[in-house]
C-alpha positions in Angstrom: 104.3 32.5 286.5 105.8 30.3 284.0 109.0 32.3 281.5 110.3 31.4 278.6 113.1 33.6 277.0 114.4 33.2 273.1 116.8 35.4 271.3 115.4 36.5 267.9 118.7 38.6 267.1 120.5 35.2 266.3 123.1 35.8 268.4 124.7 35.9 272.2 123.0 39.0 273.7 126.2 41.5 275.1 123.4 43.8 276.4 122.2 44.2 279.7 118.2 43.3 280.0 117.1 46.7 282.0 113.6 47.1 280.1 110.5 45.1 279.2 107.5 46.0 277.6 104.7 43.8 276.3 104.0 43.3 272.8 101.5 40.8 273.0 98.4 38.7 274.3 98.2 35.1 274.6 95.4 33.7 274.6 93.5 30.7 275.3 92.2 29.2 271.7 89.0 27.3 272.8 87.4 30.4 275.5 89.2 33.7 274.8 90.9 33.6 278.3 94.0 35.9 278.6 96.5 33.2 279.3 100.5 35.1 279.1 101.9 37.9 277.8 104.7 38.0 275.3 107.4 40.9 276.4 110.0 42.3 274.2 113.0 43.6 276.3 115.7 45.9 275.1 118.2 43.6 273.7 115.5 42.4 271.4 114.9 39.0 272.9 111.4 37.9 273.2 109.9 36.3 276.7 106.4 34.7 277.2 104.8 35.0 280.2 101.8 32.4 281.1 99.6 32.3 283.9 99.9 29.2 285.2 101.1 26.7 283.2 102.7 26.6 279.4 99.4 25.6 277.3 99.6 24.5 273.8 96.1 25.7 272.0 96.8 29.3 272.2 96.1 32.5 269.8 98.5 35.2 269.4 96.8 39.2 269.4 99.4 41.4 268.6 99.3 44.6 271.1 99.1 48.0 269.6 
């Protein structure tokens, strides 16, 4: 699985990561495939989860 973390708070994060939960889908723009999951983890950052590898023509559907 390939991660990528940011920081949307704008700043260093003080706070333990204990928590995750996903907040959205990625997926593939051309066939609909489920490619990652974006997770939201208590401190507010943000971290995509692919399967496989990092693509670039992706979709964003927002879990609800």
């Amino acid at each position: 699985m390939n991660v990528q973390t940011s920081d949307h708070r704008g700043g260093s994060c003080r706070t333990n990561r204990i928590e995750a939960r996903p907040i959205a889908r990625l997926r593939n723009k051309d066939d609909g495939r489920i490619i990652g999951l974006v997770y939201e983890w208590n401190t507010g950052e943000t971290q995509t989860a692919w399967f496989g590898k990092a693509e670039r023509r992706f979709v964003t559907e927002e879990l609800r």
